[in-house]
C-alpha positions as CSV (number, residue, x, y, z in Angstrom):
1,X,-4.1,-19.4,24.9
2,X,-0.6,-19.3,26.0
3,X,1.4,-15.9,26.8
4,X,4.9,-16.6,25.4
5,X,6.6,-13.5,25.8
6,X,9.4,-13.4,27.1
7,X,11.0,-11.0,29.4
8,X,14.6,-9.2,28.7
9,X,16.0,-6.1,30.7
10,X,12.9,-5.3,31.6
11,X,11.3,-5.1,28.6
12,X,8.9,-7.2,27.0
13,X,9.5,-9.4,24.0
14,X,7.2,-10.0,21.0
15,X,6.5,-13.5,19.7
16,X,7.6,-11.6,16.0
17,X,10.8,-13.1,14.5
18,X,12.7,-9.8,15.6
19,X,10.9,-9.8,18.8
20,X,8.6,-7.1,18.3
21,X,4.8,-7.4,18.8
22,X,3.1,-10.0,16.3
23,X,-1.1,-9.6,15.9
24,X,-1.6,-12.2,18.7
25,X,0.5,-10.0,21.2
26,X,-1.4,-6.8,20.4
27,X,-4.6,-8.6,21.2
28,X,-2.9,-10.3,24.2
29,X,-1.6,-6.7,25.6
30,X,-5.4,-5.3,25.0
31,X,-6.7,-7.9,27.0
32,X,-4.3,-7.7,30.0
33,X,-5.1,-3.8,30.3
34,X,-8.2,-4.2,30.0
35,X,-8.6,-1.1,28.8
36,X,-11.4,-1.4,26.1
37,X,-14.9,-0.4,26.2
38,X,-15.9,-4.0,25.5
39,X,-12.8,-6.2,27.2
40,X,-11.8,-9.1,24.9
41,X,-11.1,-13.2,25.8
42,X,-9.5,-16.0,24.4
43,X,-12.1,-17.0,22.5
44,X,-12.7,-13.4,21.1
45,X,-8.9,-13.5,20.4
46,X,-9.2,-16.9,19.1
47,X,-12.1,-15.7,16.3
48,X,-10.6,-13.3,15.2
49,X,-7.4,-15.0,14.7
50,X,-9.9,-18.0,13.0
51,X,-11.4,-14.8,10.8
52,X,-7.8,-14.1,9.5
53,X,-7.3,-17.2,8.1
54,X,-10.1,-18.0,6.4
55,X,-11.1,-15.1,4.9
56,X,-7.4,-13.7,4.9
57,X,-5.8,-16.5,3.1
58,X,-7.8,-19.0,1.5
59,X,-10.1,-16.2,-0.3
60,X,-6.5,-15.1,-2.1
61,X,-5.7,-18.5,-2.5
62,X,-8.8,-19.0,-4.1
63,X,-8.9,-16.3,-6.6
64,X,-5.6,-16.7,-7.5
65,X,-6.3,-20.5,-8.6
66,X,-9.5,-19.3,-10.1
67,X,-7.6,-16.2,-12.1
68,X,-4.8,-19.1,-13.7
69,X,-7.6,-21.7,-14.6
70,X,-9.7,-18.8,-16.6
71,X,-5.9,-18.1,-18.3
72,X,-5.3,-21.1,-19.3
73,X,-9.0,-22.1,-20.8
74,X,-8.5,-18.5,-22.6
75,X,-5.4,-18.6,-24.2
76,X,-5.6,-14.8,-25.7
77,X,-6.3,-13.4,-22.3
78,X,-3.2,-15.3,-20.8
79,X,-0.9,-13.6,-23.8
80,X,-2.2,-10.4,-23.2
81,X,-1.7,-10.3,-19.6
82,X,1.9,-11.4,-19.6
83,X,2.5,-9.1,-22.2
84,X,1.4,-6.2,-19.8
85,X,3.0,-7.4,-16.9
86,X,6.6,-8.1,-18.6
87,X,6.7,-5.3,-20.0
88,X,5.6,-3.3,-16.6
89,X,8.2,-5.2,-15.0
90,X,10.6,-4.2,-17.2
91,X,10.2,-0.7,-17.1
92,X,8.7,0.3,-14.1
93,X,10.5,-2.4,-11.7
94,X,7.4,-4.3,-10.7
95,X,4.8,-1.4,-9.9
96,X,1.6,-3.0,-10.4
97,X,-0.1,0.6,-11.1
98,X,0.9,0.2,-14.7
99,X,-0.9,-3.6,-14.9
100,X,-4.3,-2.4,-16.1
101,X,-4.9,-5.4,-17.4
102,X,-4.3,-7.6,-14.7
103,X,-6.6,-5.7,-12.8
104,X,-9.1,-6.0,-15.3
105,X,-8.6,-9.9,-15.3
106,X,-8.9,-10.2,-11.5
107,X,-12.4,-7.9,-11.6
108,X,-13.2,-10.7,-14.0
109,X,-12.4,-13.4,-12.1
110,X,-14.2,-12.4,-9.2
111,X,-17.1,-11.5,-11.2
112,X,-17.3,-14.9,-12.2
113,X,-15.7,-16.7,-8.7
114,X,-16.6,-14.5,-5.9
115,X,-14.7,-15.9,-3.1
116,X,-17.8,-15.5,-0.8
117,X,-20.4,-16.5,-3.3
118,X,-23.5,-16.4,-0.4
119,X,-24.0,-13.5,1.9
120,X,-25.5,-13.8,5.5
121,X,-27.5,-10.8,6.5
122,X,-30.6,-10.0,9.0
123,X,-33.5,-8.8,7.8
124,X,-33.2,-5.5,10.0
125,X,-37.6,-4.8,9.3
126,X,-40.4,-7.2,8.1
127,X,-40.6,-7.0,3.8
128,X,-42.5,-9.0,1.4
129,X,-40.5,-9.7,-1.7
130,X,-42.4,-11.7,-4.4
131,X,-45.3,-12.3,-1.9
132,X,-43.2,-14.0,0.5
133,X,-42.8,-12.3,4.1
134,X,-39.1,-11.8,5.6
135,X,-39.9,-11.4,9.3
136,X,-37.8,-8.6,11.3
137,X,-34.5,-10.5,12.7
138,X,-34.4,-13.2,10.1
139,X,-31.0,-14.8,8.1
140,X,-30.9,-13.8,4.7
141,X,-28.6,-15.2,2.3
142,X,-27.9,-13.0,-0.7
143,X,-26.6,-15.1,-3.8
144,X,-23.7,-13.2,-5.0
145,X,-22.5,-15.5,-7.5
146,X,-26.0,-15.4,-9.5
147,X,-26.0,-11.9,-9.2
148,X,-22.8,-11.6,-10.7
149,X,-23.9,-13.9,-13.7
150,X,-27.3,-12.7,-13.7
151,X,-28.0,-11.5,-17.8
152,X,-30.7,-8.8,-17.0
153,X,-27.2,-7.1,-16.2
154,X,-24.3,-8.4,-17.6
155,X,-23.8,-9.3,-21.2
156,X,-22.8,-13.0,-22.1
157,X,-22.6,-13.4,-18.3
158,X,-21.0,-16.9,-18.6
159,X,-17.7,-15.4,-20.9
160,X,-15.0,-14.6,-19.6
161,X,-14.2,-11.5,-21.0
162,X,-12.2,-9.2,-19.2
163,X,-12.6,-6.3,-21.5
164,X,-15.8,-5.7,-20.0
165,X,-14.8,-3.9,-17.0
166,X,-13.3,-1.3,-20.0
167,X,-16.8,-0.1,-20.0
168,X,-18.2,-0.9,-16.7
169,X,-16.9,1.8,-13.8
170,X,-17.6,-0.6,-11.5
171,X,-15.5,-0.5,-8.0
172,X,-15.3,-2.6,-5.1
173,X,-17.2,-0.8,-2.8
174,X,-20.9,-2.4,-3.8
175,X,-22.1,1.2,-4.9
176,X,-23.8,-0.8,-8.0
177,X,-25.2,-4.0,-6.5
178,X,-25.1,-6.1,-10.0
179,X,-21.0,-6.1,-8.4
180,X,-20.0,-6.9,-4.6
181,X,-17.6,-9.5,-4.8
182,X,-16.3,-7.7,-1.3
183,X,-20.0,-7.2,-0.4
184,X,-21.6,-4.3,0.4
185,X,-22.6,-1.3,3.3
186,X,-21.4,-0.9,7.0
187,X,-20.2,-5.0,6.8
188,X,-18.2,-4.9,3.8
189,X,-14.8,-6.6,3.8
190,X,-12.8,-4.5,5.6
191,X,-9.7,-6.0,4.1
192,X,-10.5,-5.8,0.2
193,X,-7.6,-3.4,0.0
194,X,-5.3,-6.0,1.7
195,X,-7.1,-8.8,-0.4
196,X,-6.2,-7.2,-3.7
197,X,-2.8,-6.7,-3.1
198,X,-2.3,-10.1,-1.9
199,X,-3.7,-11.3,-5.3
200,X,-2.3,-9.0,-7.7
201,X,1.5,-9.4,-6.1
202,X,1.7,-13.3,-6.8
203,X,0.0,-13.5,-9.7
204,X,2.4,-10.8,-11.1
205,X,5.1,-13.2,-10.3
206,X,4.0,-16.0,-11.4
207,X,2.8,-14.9,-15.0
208,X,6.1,-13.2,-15.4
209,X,8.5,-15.4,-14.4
210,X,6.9,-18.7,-16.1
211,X,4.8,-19.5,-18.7
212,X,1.9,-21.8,-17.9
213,X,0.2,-25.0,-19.7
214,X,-1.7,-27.8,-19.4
215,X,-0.2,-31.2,-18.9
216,X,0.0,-33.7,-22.0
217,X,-3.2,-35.1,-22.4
218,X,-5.3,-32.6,-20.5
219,X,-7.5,-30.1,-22.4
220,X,-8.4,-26.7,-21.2
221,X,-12.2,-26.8,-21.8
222,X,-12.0,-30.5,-19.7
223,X,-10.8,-28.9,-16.8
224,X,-13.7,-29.0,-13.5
225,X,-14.9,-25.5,-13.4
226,X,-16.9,-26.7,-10.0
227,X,-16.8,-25.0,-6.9
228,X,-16.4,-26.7,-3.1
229,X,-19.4,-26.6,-0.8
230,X,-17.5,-24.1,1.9
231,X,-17.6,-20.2,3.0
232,X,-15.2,-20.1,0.2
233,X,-16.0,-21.3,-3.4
234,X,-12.6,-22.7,-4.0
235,X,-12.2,-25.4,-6.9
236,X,-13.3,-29.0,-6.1
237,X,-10.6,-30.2,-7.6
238,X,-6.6,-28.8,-7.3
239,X,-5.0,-27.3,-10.4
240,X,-2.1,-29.5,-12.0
241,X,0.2,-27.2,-14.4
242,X,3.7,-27.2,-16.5
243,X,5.9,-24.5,-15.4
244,X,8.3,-23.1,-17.4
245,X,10.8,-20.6,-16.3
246,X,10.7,-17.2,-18.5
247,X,13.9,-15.8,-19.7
């Protein structure tokens, strides 16, 4: 990895567009004191950076693609959340505190699309679940997407039916574990604060300043519903739309 800082009057220069520090120069400065407890490398540097990326950006991505397809195959959930988020951006000049809704439609969403839909853990003691022995120090992979659609909990699991979350005091944190789209414990995601924001920004935007259909031809209930085979359940197949501008 390449140090491209530069120097000017003595002091050093960030990689940043105004030439303050950027993430990879922070890491880069902790390395070169080697002041940490546990010293860092490249390739620690590079992971993290790796980390960012993929679970930074595409899981947004994701649930943002996710959140429009559910709109458009459920035409009175789409007019109620532009409703709410005109009128918030009316009045309150864009403060997504008053978009209730919205929030309710994204809990949906990742109800039904958890970005992370399987969950690597070890097995930290020997248990026997269903007569079958999981050995100290074994992978586990906890299905969060059946969970989440699992009907011993959740009513019409398949529906998607914002309103639910009305009733359910469900949070993010994993506290009931019928709900951990963020997962859950010591390893949660430690950016679902970050995650949310970069959701519920954009998709603001986009459902108030257009208004959203379908292609000629193309019918909602035809559309792929799908997921890739990744670390993130992204669609299989990309999301072609009209795009009007709202006046």
């Amino acid at each position: 990895m390449k140090d491209n800082r530069a120097e000017s009057g003595g002091r050093r220069l960030g990689n940043s567009e105004f030439g303050s520090e950027d993430l990879v120069d922070v890491f880069l400065r902790a390395k070169e004191e080697e002041q940490l407890q546990f010293p860092i490398d490249d390739n620690n540097i590079k992971a993290v950076l790796f980390d960012m990326f993929t679970a930074g950006t595409d899981t947004s991505a994701s649930t943002i693609d996710w959140t429009l397809v559910e709109l458009l195959r459920h035409p009175r959930v789409m007019a109620k959340v532009q409703a709410e988020v005109r009128q918030a951006m009316k009045e309150n000049n864009g403060e997504n505190s008053n978009m209730k809704y919205l929030k309710l439609v994204i809990k949906e969403t990742l109800r039904l699309h958890p970005p992370a839909p399987m969950l690597p853990r070890a097995c930290i003691d020997e248990h026997v679940i269903d007569g079958y022995t999981i050995p100290a120090g074994s992978m586990v992979m906890v299905n969060i997407w059946a969970m989440q659609r699992d009907p011993m909990y959740w009513k019409d699991p398949e529906r998607f039916e914002p309103e639910r979350f009305e009733t359910e005091d469900l949070s993010f944190l994993g506290s009931d574990l019928k709900y951990m789209p963020f997962g859950v414990g010591r390893r949660i995601c430690p950016g679902t604060t970050f995650g949310l924001a970069a959701v519920e920004s954009p998709l603001a935007q986009l459902l108030y300043h257009f208004d959203w259909n379908l292609p000629e031809g193309v019918r909602a209930e035809d559309l792929d519903m799908i997921e890739n085979i990744g670390n993130t359940a992204s669609r299989i197949q990309n999301l072609f739309v009209v795009a009007t501008p709202y006046e």
